[in-house]
C-alpha positions as CSV (number, residue, x, y, z in Angstrom):
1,X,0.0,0.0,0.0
2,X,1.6,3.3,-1.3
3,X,0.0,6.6,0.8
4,X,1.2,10.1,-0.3
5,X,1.8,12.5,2.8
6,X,2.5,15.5,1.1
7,X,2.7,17.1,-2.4
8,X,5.2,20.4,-3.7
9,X,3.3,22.8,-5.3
10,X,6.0,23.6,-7.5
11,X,6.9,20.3,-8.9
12,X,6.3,16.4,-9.3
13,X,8.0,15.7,-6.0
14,X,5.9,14.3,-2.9
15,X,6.5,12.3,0.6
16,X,5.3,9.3,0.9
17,X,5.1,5.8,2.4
18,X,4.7,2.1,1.5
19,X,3.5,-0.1,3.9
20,X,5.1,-4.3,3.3
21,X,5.0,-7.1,5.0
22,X,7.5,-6.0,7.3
23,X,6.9,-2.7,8.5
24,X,6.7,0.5,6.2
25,X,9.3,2.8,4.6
26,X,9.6,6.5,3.7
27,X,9.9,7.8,0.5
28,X,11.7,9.3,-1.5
29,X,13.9,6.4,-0.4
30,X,17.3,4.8,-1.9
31,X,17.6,1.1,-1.8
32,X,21.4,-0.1,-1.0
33,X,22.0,-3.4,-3.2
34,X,22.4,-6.0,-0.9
35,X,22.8,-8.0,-4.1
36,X,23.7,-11.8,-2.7
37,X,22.6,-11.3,0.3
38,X,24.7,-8.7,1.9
39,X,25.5,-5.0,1.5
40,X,29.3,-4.9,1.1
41,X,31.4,-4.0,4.1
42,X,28.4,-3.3,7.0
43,X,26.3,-5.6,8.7
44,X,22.7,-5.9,8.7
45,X,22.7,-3.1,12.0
46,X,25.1,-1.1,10.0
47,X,22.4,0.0,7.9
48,X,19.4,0.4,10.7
49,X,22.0,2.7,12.2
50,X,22.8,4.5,9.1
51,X,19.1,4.4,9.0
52,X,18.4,2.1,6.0
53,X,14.8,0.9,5.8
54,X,14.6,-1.1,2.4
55,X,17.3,-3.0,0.9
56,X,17.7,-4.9,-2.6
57,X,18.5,-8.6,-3.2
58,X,19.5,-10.3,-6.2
59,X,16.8,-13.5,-7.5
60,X,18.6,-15.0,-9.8
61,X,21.6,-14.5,-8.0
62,X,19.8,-16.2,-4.9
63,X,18.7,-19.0,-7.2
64,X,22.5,-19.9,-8.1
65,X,23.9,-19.5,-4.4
66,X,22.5,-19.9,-2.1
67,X,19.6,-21.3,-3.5
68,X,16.1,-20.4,-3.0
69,X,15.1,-23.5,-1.0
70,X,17.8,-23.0,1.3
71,X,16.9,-19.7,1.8
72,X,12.9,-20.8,2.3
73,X,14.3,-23.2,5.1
74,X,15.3,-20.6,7.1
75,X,12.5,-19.1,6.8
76,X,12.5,-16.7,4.3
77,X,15.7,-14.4,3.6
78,X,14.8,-12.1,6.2
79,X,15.7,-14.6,8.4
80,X,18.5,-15.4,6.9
81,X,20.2,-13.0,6.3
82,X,19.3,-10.8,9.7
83,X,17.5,-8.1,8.3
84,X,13.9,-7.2,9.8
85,X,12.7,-4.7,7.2
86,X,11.3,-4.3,4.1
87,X,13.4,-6.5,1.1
88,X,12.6,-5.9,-2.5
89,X,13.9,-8.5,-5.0
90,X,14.8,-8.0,-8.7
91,X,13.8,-10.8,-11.1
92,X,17.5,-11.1,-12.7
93,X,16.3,-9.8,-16.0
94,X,19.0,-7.5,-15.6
95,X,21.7,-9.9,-14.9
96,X,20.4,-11.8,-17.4
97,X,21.1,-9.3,-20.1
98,X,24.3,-8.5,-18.6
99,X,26.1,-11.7,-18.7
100,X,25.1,-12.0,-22.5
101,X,27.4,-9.0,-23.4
102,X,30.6,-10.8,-21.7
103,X,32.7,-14.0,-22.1
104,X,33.1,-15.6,-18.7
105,X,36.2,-17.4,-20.0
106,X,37.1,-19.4,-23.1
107,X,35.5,-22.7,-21.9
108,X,32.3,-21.5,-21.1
109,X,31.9,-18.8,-23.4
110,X,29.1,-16.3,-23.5
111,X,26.8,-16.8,-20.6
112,X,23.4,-16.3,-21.1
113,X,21.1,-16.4,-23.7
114,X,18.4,-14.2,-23.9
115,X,14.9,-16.1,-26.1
116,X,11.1,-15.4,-26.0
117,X,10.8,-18.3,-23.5
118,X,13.0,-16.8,-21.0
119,X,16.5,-16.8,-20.1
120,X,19.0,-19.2,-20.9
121,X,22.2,-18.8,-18.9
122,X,25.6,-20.5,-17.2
123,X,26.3,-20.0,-13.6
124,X,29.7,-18.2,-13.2
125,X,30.3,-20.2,-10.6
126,X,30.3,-23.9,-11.5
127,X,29.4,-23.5,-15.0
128,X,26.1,-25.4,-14.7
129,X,23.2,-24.4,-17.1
130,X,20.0,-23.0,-16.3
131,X,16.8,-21.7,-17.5
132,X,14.9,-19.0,-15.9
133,X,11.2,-17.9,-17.6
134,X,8.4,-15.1,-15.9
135,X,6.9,-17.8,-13.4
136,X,10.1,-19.3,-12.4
137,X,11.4,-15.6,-11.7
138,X,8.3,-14.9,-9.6
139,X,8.5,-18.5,-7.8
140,X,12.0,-17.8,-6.7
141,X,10.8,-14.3,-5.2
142,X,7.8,-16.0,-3.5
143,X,9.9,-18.2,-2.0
144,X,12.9,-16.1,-0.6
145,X,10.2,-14.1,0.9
146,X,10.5,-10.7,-0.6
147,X,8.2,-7.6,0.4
148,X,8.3,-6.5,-3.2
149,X,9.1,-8.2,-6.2
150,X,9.8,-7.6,-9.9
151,X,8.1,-8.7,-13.1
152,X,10.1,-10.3,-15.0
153,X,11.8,-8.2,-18.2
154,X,14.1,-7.9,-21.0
155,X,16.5,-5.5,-20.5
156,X,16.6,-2.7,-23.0
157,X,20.0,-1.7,-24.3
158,X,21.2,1.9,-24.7
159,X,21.3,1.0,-28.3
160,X,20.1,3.2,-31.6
161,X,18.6,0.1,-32.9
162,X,15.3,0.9,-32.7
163,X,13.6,-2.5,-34.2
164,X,15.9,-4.9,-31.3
165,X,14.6,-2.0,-28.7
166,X,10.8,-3.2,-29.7
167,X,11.3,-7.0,-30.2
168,X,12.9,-6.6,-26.6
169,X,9.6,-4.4,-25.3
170,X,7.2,-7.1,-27.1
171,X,8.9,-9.8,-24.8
172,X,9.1,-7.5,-21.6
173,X,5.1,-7.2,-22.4
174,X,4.3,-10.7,-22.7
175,X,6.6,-11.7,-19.3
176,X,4.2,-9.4,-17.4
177,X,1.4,-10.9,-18.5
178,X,3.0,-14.3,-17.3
179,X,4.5,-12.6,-14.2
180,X,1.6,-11.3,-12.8
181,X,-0.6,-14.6,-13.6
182,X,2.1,-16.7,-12.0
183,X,2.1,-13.8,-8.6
184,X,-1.6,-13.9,-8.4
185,X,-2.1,-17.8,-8.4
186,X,0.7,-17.5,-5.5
187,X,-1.1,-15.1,-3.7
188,X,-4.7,-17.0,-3.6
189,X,-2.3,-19.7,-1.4
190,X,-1.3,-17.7,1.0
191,X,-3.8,-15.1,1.1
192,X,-2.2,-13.8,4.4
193,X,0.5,-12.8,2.3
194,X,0.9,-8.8,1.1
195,X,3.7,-9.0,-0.5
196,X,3.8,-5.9,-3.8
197,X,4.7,-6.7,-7.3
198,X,6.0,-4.2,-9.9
199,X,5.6,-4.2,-13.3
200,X,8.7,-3.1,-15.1
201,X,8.5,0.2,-18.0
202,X,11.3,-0.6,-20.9
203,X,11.7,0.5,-23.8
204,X,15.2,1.9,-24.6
205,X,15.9,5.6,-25.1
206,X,12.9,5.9,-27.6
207,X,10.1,8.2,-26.1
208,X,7.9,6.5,-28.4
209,X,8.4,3.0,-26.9
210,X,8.6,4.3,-23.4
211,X,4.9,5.1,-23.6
212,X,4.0,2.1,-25.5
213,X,5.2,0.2,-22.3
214,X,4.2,2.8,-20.3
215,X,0.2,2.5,-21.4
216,X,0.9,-1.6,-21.1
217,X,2.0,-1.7,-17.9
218,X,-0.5,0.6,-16.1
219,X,-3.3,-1.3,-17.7
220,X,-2.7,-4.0,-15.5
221,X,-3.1,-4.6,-11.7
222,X,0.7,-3.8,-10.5
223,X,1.2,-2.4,-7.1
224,X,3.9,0.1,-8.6
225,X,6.1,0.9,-11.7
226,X,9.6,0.8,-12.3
227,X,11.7,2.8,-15.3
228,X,14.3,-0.3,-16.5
229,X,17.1,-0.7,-18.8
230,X,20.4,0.7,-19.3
231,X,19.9,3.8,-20.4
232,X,18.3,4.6,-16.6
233,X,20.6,6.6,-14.7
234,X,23.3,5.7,-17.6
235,X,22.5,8.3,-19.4
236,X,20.9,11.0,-17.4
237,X,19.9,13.9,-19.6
238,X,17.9,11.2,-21.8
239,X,16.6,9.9,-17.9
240,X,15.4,13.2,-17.8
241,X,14.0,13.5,-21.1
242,X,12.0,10.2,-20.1
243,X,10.6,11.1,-17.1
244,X,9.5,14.3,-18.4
245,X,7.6,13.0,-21.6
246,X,5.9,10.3,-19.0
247,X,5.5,12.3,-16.5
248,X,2.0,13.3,-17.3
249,X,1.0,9.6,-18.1
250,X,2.1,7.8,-14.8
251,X,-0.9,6.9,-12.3
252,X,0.1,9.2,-9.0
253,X,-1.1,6.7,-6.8
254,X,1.4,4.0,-7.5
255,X,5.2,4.4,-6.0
256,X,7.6,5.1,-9.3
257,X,10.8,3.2,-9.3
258,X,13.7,4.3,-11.1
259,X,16.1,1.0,-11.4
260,X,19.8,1.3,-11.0
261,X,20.2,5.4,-10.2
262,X,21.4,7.0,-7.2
263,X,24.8,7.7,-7.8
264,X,25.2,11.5,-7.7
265,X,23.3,13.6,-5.5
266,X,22.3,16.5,-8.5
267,X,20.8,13.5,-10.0
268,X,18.7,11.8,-7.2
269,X,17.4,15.7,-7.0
270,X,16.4,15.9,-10.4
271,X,14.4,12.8,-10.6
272,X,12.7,13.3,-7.1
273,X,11.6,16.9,-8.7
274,X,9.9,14.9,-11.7
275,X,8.0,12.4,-9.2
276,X,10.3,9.3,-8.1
277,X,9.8,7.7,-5.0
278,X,12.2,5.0,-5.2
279,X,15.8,4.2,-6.6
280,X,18.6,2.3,-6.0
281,X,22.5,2.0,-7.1
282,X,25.7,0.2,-6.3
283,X,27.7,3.4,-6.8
284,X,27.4,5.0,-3.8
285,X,29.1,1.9,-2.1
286,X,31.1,1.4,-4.7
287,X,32.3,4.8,-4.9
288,X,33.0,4.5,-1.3
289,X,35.3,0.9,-1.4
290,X,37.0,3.2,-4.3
291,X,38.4,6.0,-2.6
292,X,35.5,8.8,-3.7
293,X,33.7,9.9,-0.3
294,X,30.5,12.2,-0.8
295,X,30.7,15.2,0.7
296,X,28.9,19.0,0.0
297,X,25.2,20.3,1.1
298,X,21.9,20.6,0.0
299,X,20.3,23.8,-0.5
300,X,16.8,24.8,0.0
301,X,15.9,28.3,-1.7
302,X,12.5,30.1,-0.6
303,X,10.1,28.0,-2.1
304,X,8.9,30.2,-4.6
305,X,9.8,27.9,-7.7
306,X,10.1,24.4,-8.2
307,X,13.7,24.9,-8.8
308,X,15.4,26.3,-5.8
309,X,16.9,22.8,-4.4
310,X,20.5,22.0,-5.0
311,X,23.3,20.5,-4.2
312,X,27.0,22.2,-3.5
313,X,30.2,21.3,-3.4
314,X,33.5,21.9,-3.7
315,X,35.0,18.9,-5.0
316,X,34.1,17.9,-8.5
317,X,30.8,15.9,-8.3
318,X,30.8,16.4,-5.0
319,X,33.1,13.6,-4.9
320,X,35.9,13.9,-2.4
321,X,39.3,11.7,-3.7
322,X,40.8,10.1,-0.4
323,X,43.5,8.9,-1.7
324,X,45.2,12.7,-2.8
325,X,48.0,13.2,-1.0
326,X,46.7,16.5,0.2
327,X,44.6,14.5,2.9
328,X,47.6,12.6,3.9
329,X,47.7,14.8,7.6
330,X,44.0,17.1,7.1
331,X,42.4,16.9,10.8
332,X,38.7,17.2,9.3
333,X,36.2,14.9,9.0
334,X,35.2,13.8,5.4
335,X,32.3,15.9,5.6
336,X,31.7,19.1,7.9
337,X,28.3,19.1,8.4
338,X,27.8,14.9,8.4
339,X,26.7,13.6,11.1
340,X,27.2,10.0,10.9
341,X,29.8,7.4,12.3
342,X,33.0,7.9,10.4
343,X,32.7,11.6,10.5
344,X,31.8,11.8,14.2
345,X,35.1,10.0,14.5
346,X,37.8,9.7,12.6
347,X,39.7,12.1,10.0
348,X,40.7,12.1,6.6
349,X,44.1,11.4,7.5
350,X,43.3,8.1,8.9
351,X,40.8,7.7,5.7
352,X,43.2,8.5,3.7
353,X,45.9,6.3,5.4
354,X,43.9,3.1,5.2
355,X,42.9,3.2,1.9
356,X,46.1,3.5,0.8
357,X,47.7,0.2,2.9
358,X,43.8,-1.6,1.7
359,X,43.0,-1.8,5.4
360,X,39.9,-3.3,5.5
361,X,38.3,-1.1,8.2
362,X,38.3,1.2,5.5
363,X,36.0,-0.2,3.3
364,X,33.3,-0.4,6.5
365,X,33.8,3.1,7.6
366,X,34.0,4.6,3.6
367,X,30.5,2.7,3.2
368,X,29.2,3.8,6.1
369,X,29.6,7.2,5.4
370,X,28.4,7.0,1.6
371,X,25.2,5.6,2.9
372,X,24.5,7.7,5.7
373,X,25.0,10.5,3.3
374,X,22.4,9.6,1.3
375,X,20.0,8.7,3.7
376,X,20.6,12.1,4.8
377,X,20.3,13.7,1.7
378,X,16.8,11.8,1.3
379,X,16.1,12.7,4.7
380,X,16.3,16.6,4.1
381,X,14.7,16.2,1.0
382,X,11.8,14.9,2.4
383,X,11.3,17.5,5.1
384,X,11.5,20.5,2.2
385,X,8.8,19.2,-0.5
C-alpha cells in the first residue's frame, strides 16, 4: 500500500510511504543493493544505524547460491540474512542481459542467452546451465520471501537500434502478463501474504516506446512501476528527457521506481523533482570501497519555484578523492556538516591512510559514510517538499 503524505506545489515531487509485509518505509527512499545477500562492508545493523529501511536482493543470483530453498528453510531471507525490514527482489532480468554482453572465459563462453521463453544462462560459478522464464522468476521471489518483487523483463540496451529495442519491449510485455498470472495464483495460497509486485517500463531511449510500455503496464493490476534498462541513470539527460515525456501519463497513486540510479546527488534531486519515489544503485558503495567519499550540502531556496533545491560542493561531483596526497595529515572529518559514524570519528588522514595500505576497516567506515550521506540527503529532502 503506497499513501502520499505531502505534495510540492512547484513540482512532481511528494513524501510518501509504502506499507510491506515488514513494516513500512519513507519515501523518497534509496535502496542499498544488498545483491547476494549482503550490502558490502556493514552488517545488517550497519544499515538500521545508518538508518536504511529497504534493501535490494538479487533472485537469480539467490537461485545460483545460495539457492532459494535454502533460503525458504530458514524461513524466508529475512531470516536469513538478519534483516527485519522491508526487502525488494529483482527478477534477474538485468543480470540476465548482462552476462550476455561478456565472455566468462574461453570454456564456457558467452553466458546467457536471452529467447522469448525466457532466459538461458551458465552460472559463473560452476558453470552449470539454467533456464529462468516469468513464473520461475516470480516463484524464486515468493519463495525467498520478498516484500516487493519484480516482473520479470528484457533489459533494454542503450542502443540506436530501434527494431531490437521493440522486439525486446514485445517480450518485456508478454513476461508481465505471465508474471503477474504466475504472482496472483501464489497469492490465492497464501492469502495472508501482502507482499507488492512491480511491473517493469522498458523501452530503450525511444520516447515512443517508453509510452508504449508505459500504457501496457499501467493497464494492468501492478502495485507500482519501475523505469528499467540501461539507459536509466546511464545516461541522465535522456533519464530526464523520459521522465519528463511520461511524467503526465504515470498513475500518481502507484510508487515510481527508477532501477539502478542513485549515484550522484544532482541527479537523485532531479528525478525526485519529476516524481520518483524509489531508486537504488551500487555506486554510492562502490564509490565509497574506491576512494570517492561524498561530501557537499543541499540547498533549500525560498520555495517560490520548483527549482530552488541544490546541491553544492566543492569537490568535483561532489566527490571527495581520499587517496590525494593533500589529505595525507588534514584533521577534518570527510564531511563538515555529516553527522554520521566515520565523520563523528575519525579524519581524513586516517581515511586516507587506510585506503592506501587496503585496510579493511576502510572499506566499512568509507560505506558507512556513503550511505548515511544519502540517507541524509533523502532525509532533508523529504522535510523541504
Amino acid at each position: 500500500m503506497f499513501n502520499i503524505l505531502k505534495k510540492s506545489k512547484y513540482n512532481f515531487s511528494r513524501a510518501g510511504e509504502v506499507i510491506t509485509n515488514h513494516g513500512k518505509f519513507q519515501t523518497p527512499v534509496f535502496m542499498p543493493p544488498a545483491t547476494k545477500a549482503a550490502v558490502k562492508a556493514l552488517s545488517p545493523q550497519d544499515l538500521q544505524e545508518i538508518g536504511i529501511e529497504i534493501i535490494l536482493v538479487n533472485a537469480l543470483h539467490l537461485h545460483l547460491r545460495p539457492t532459494e530453498e535454502l533460503i525458504n528453510s530458514f524461513g524466508g531471507i529475512h531470516n536469513y540474512m538478519g534483516w527485519p525490514k522491508t526487502i525488494l527482489s529483482d527478477s534477474g532480468g538485468f543480470q540476465g542481459w548482462s552476462f550476455s554482453q561478456k565472455r566468462y572465459s574461453a570454456k564456457l563462453g558467452v553466458l546467457s542467452k536471452v529467447t522469448d521463453k525466457g532466459i538461458e544462462f551458465i552460472s559463473p560459478y560452476d558453470g552449470s546451465k539454467h533456464f529462468i522464464d516469468a513464473e520461475k522468476a516470480i516463484e524464486i521471489q515468493f519463495k525467498i520471501g520478498s516484500d516487493i518483487i519484480m516482473a520479470f523483463d528484457d533489459c533494454s540496451p542503450n542502443l540506436d537500434n530501434k527494431n531490437y529495442v521493440k522486439l525486446s519491449l514485445e517480450r518485456t510485455k508478454k513476461w508481465a502478463l505471465k508474471s503477474l498470472k504466475r504472482f496472483q495464483e501464489l497469492k490465492k495460497m497464501a492469502p495472508e501474504n501482502n507482499t507488492l509486485i512491480f511491473g517493469i517500463v522498458q523501452g530503450g531511449s525511444f520516447l515512443d516506446l517508453r509510452l508504449e510500455a508505459l500504457n501496457f503496464i499501467t493497464s494492468l493490476p501492478f502495485d507500482g512501476l519501475a523505469l528499467g534498462g540501461e539507459t536509466i541513470g546511464y545516461d541522465m539527460p535522456r533519464t530526464l528527457e523520459i521522465l519528463d515525456a511520461l511524467r503526465s501519463s504515470i498513475p500518481y497513486d502507484k510508487p515510481l521506481y527508477t532501477m539502478g540510479l542513485g549515484a550522484s546527488p544532482y541527479d537523485i534531486i532531479e528525478v525526485i523533482k519529476r516524481g520518483v519515489d524509489m531508486f537504488d544503485c551500487v555506486s554510492p558503495a562502490r564509490l565509497a570501497r574506491h576512494g570517492a567519499l561524498y561530501n557537499g550540502r543541499l540547498v533549500i531556496g525560498d520555495n517560490s519555484s520548483g527549482s530552488d533545491i541544490s546541491f553544492e560542493s566543492e569537490y568535483r561531483k561532489g566527490l571527495l578523492k581520499i587517496s590525494n596526497s593533500c589529505f595525507a595529515a588534514d584533521k577534518f572529518p570527510i564531511d563538515h556538516e555529516c553527522n554520521c559514524y566515520t565523520c563523528q570519528n575519525f579524519s581524513r588522514a586516517y581515511l586516507h591512510h587506510l585506503y592506501l595500505i587496503k585496510e579493511p576497516l576502510y572499506f566499512r567506515l568509507a560505506t558507512w559514510h556513503n550511505l548515511y550521506f544519502i540517507t541524509q540527503l533523502l532525509h532533508r529532502l523529504r522535510e523541504n517538499i
